[in-house]
C-alpha positions as CSV (number, residue, x, y, z in Angstrom):
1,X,-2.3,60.7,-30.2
2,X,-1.6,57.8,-28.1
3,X,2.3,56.8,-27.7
4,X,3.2,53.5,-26.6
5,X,6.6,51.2,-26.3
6,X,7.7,47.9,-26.3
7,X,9.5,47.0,-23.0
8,X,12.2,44.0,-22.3
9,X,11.1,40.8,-20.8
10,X,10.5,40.8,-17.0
11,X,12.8,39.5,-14.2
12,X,13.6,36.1,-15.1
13,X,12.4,33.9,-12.0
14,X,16.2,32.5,-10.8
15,X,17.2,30.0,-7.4
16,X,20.0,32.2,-6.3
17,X,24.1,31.2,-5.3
18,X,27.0,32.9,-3.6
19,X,29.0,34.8,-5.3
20,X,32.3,37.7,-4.5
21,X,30.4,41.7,-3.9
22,X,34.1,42.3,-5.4
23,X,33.3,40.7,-8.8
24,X,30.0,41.9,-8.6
25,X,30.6,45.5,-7.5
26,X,32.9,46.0,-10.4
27,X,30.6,44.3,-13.0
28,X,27.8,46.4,-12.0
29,X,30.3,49.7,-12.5
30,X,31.2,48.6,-15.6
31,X,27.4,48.3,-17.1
32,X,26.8,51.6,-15.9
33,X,29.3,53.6,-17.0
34,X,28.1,51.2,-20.7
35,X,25.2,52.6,-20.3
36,X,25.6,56.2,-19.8
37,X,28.4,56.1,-22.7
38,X,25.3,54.5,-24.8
39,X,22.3,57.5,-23.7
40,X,25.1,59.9,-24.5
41,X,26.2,58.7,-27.8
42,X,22.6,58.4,-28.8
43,X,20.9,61.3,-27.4
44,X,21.7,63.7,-30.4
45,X,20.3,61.3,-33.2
46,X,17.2,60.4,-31.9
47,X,14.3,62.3,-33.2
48,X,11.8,60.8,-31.6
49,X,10.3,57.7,-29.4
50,X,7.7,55.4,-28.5
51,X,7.1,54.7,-25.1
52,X,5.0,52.2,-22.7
53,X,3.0,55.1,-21.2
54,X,-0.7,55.6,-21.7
55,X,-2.4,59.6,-21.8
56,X,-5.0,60.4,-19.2
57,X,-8.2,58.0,-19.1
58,X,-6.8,54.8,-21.2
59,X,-6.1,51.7,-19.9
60,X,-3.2,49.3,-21.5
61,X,-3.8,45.6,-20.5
62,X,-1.5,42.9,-20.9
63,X,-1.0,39.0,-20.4
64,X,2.8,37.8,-20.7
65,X,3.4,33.9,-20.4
66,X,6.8,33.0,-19.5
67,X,8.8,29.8,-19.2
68,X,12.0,29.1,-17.6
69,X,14.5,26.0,-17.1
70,X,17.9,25.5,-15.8
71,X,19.7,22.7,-14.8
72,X,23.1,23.9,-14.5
73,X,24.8,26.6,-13.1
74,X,27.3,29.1,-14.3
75,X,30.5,29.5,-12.0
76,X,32.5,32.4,-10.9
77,X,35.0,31.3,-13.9
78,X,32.4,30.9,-16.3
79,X,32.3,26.9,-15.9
80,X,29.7,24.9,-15.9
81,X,28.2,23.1,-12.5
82,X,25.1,20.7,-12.5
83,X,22.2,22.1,-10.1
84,X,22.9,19.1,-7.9
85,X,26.6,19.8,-7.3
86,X,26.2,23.5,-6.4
87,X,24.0,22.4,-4.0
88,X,26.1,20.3,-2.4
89,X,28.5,22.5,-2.2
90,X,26.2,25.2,-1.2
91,X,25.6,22.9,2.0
92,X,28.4,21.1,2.6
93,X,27.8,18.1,1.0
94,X,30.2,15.7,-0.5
95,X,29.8,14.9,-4.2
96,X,29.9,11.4,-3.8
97,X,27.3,11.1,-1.1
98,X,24.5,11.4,-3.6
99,X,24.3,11.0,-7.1
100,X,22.4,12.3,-10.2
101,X,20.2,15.7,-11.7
102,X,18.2,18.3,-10.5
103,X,16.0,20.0,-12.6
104,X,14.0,23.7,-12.2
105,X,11.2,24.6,-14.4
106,X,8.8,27.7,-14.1
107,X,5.9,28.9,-16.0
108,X,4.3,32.3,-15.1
109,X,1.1,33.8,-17.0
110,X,0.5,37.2,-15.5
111,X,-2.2,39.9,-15.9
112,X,-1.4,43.5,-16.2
113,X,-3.2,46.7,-16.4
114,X,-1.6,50.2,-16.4
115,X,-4.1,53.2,-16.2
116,X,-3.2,56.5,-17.0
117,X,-4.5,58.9,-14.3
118,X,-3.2,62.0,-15.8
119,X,-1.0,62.7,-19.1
120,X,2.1,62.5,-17.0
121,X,1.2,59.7,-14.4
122,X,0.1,56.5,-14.8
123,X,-1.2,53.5,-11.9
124,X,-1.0,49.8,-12.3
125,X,-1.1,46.4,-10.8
126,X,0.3,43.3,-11.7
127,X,-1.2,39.4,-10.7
128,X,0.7,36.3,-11.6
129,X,-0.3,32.8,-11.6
130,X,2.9,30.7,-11.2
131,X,3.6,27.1,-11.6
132,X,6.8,26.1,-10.2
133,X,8.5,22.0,-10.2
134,X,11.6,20.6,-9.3
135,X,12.2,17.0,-10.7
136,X,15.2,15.3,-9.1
137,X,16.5,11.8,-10.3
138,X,18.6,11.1,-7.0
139,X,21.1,8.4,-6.0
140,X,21.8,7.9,-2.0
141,X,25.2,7.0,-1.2
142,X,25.2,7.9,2.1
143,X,22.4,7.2,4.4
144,X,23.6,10.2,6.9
145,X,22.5,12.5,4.1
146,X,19.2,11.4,3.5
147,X,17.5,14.8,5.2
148,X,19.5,16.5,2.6
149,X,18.7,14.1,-0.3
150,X,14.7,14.5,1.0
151,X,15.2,18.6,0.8
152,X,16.0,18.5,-3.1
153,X,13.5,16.0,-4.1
154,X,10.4,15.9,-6.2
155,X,8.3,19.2,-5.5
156,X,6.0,20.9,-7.1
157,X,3.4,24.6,-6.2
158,X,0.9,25.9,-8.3
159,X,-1.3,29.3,-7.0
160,X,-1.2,33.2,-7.2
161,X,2.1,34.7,-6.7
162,X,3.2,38.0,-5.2
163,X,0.6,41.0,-6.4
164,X,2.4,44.1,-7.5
165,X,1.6,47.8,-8.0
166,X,3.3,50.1,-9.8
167,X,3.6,53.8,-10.3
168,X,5.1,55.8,-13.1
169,X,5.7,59.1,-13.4
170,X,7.2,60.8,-16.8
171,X,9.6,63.7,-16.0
172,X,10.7,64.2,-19.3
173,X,8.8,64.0,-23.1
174,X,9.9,65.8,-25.8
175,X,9.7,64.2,-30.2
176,X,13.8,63.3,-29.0
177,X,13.4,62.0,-25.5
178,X,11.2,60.1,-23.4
179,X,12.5,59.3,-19.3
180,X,10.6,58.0,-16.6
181,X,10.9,56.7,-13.2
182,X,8.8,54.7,-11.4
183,X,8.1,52.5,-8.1
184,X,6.9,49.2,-7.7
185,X,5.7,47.8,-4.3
186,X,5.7,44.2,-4.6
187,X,3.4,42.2,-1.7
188,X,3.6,39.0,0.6
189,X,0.7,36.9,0.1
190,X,2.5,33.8,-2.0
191,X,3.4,31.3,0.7
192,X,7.6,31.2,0.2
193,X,7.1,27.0,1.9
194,X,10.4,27.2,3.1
195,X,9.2,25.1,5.9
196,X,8.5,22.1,3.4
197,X,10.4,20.3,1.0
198,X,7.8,18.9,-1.3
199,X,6.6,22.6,-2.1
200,X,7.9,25.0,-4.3
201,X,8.0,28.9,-3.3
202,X,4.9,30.7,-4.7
203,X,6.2,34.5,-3.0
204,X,9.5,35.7,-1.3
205,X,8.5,36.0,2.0
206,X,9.1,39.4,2.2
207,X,7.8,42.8,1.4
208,X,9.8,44.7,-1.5
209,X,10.3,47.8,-3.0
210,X,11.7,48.5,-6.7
211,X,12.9,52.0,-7.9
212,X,13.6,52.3,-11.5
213,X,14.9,54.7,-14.2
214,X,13.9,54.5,-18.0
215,X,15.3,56.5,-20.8
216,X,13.8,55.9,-24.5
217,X,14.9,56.8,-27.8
218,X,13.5,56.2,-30.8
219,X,14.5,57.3,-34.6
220,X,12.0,58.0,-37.3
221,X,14.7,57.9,-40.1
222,X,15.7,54.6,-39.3
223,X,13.1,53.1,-37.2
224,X,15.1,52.1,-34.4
225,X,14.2,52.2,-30.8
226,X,16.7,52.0,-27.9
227,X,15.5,51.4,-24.2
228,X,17.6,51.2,-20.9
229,X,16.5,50.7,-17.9
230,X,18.1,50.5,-14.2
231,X,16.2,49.0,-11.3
232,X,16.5,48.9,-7.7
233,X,14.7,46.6,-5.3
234,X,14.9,46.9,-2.1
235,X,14.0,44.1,0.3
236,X,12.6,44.5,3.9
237,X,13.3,42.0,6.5
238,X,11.0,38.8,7.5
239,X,10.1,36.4,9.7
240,X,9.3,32.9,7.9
241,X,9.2,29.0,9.5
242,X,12.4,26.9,8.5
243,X,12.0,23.3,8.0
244,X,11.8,22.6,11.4
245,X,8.9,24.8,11.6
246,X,10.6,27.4,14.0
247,X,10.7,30.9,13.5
248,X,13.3,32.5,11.9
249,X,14.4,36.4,10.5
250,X,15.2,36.4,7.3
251,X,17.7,39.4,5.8
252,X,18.4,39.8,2.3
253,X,20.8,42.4,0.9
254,X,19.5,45.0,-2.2
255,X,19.2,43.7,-5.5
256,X,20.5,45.5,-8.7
257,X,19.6,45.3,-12.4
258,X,20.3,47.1,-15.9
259,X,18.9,46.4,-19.4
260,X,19.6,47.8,-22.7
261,X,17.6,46.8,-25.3
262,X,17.4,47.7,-29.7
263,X,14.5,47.1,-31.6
264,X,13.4,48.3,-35.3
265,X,9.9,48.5,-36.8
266,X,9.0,47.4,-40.3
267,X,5.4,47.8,-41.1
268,X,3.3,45.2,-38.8
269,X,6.4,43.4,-37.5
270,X,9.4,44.2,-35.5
271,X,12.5,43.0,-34.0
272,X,14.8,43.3,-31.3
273,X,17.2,42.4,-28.5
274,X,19.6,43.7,-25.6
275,X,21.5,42.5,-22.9
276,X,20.3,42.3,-19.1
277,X,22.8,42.1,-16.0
278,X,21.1,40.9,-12.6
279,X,22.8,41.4,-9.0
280,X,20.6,39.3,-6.8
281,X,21.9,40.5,-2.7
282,X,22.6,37.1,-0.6
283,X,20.1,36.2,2.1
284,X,20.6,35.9,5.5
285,X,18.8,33.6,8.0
286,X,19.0,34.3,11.7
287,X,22.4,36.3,10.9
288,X,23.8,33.2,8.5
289,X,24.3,33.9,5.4
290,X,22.6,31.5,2.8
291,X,25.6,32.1,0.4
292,X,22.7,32.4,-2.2
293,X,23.4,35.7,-4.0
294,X,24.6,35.8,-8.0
295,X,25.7,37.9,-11.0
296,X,24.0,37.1,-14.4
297,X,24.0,38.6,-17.7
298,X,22.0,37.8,-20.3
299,X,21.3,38.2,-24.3
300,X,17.4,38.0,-25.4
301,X,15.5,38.7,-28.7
302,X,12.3,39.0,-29.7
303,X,9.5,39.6,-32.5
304,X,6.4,41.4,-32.5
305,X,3.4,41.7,-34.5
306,X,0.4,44.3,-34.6
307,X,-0.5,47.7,-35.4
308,X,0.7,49.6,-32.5
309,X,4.0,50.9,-35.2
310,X,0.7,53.5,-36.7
311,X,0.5,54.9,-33.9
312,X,3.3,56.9,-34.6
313,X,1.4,58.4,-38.3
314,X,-1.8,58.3,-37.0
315,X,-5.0,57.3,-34.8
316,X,-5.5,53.3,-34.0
317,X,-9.0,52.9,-32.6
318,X,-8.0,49.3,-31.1
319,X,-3.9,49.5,-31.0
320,X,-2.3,46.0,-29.8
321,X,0.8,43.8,-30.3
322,X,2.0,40.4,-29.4
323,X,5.4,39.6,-28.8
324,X,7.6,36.0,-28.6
325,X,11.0,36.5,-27.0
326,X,13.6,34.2,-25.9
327,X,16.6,34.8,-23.2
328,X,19.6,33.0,-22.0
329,X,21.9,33.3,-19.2
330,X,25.7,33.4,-20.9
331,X,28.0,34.3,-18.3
332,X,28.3,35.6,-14.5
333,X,29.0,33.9,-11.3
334,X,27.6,31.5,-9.7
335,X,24.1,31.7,-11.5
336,X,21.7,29.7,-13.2
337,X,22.2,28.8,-16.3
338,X,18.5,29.4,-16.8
339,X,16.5,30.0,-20.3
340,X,13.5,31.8,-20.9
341,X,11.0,31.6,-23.9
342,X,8.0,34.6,-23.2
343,X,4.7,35.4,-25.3
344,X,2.7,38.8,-24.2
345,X,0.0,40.2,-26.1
346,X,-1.5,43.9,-25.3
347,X,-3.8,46.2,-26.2
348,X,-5.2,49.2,-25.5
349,X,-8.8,50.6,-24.6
């Protein structure tokens, strides 16, 4: 019989900003240890799961559209900063030398299909077709700025972003417990356009590598699911043009993430939501930092709808689900205060 899962939104697409590895070490200790209190506390009353893994010789396809804004940032005090005033401090700018908004909108559809080599291993890869816009209504007090006031204008990118393959291997299944790990390598062929102002970045510029844990529960008695996940990604170093169109090497420091998410079943629909902590690393150009790194955490829920529930009572020739979510940034330090609204369908043949 085939078991599936449900699984929390993906990254949410984010324009990083400096933040303390203080603050964020110690928030990062302080989800894990949540985390591990949670598995623990859980572990003896589950009876059994449902997890996104397909058996050997089926194929699970999916299409998740996401859409993200932001316009403000979050501060290390949890205050509030418009998106043109972290900028400008981001870069030195004085507030008075230009006036008025920045905006950042992103919309990502993106095909997925995960195929299930053996009972224990599955294969996958992941395309997504981004379009990404920044609308600026901008005031120029200060005609010495006008290179800056140029580099946060109008712009706008539309094309394939970075492709990703995945591995996952389950290490553990039994009717209580379900954990996996898996591997992500995540490619360079989106342009990143840091060399123009007018475009948007399609990629990252760089090659990375994401290593991730997952632990599922699920309860028969009460029809509730729990999920956590930890992620890795690790980020290999680049060369890219700057705006001037010379090259430059291009560091960025290891990225963290940790989600826990609850959901419950009732007949064709379900419900759910969880909280999700990102540590994006800061980036360094030619050994300067960017002072681009952040701390988020944020709250999302969600509704589903389809058969895939059946699965756990019996065979579903054509099992599938579609799901709307929404997520919002509530706190951390210095991150976008960015909102996400998602709708995935799947299915399985």
């Amino acid at each position: 019989m085939m078991t599936v899962s449900k699984k929390p939104i993906a990254r949410t697409f984010m324009i990083p900003t400096n933040t303390r590895n203080s603050i964020k070490y110690n928030h990062l200790r302080k989800i894990t240890v949540f985390v591990f209190i949670v598995i623990c506390c859980t572990a003896q009353i589950a009876v059994a799961q449902k997890a996104e893994f397909v058996p050997g010789g089926v194929i699970l396809t999916r299409v998740n559209t996401v859409s993200q804004t932001y316009e403000n940032f979050i501060t290390g005090d949890a205050s509030k900063r418009t998106a043109l005033e972290m900028l400008q401090v981001r870069n030195k700018i004085d507030k008075n030398a230009i006036t008025g908004s920045v905006a950042y909108e992103k919309t990502e559809i993106r095909l997925s299909f995960q195929y299930g080599l053996t009972d224990t291993l599955n294969l996958g890869i992941s395309i997504p077709q981004l379009s990404h816009k920044r609308t600026s209504t901008l005031h120029l007090n200060d005609a010495a700025q006008s290179g800056f006031s140029q580099s946060i204008g109008d712009a706008e990118s539309n094309g394939l972003g970075d492709i990703e393959v995945f591995g996952i291997w389950r290490l553990y299944y039994t009717d209580e417990a379900d954990f996996q790990i898996g591997m992500t390598l995540i490619g360079d062929n989106a342009p990143l356009n840091s060399e123009s102002s007018d475009k948007m970045p399609l990629g990252s510029g760089s090659k990375e590598l994401s290593v991730f844990l997952r632990w599922l529960l699920y309860s028969i008695r009460s029809s509730l699911m729990m999920f956590v996940e930890i992620e890795a990604l690790f980020v290999e170093d680049a060369t890219i043009k700057s705006s001037t169109g010379s090259d430059v090497t291009k560091q960025q420091s290891n990225s963290l993430s940790a989600k826990l998410d609850v959901s419950s079943q009732s007949g064709s629909l379900g419900y759910g939501g969880g909280v999700h902590l990102q540590s994006i690393g800061t980036q360094k150009w030619n050994g300067i930092s960017q002072n681009d790194g952040y701390l988020s955490y944020s709250l999302h829920g969600y509704i589903t709808y389809g058969n895939l529930n059946l699965l756990e009572k019996d065979v579903v020739r054509n099992p599938w689900e579609t799901r709307f979510g929404f997520e919002k940034v509530i706190t951390g330090s210095n991150t976008p205060a960015t909102q996400t609204l998602s709708l995935q369908f799947l299915t399985y043949f």
